[in-house]
C-alpha positions as CSV (number, residue, x, y, z in Angstrom):
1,X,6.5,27.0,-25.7
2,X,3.2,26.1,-24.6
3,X,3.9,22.0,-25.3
4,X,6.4,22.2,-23.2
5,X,5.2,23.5,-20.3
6,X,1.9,21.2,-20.8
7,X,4.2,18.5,-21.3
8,X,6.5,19.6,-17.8
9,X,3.4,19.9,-16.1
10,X,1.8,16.6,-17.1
11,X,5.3,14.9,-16.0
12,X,5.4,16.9,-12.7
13,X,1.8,15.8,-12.1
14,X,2.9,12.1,-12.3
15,X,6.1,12.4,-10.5
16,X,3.6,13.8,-7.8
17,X,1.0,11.2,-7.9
18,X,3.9,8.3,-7.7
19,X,5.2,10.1,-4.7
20,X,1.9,10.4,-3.0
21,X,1.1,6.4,-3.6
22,X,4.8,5.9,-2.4
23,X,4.2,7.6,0.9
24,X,0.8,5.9,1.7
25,X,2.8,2.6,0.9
26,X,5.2,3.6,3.8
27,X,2.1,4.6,6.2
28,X,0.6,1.4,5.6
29,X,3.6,-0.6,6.4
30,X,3.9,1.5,9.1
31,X,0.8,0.9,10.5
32,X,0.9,-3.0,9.6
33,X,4.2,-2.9,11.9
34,X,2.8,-1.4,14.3
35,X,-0.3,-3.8,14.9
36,X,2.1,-6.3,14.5
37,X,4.0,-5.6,17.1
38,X,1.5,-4.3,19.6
39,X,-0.3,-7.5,19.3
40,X,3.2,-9.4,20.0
41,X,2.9,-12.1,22.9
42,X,6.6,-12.5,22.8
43,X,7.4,-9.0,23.6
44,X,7.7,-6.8,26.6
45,X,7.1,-3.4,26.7
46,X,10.1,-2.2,26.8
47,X,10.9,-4.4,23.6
48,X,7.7,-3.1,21.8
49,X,8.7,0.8,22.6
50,X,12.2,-0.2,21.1
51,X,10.6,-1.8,18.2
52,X,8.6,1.0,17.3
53,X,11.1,3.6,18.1
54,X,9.3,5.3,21.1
């Protein structure tokens, strides 16, 4: 009883930690896009706010 809720837990705890690391992934190409695209000479601002879904 107690080895398998150590064992749930443990496996909760690293489907948590994966999904964390997953989402700061995202952010980070996020933000990457985002600089990107701010920083574009080729695009006006009404291509940028498209781009960036504003």
């Amino acid at each position: 009883m107690v080895a398998g809720l150590v064992i749930g837990g443990s496996v909760g705890l690293m489907f948590y930690i994966a999904g964390t690391l997953v989402a700061a992934q995202g952010q980070i190409l996020k933000a990457s896009l985002d600089s990107a695209v701010h920083s574009s000479p080729f695009l006006n601002e009404t291509q940028k706010a498209q781009t960036m879904s504003l």
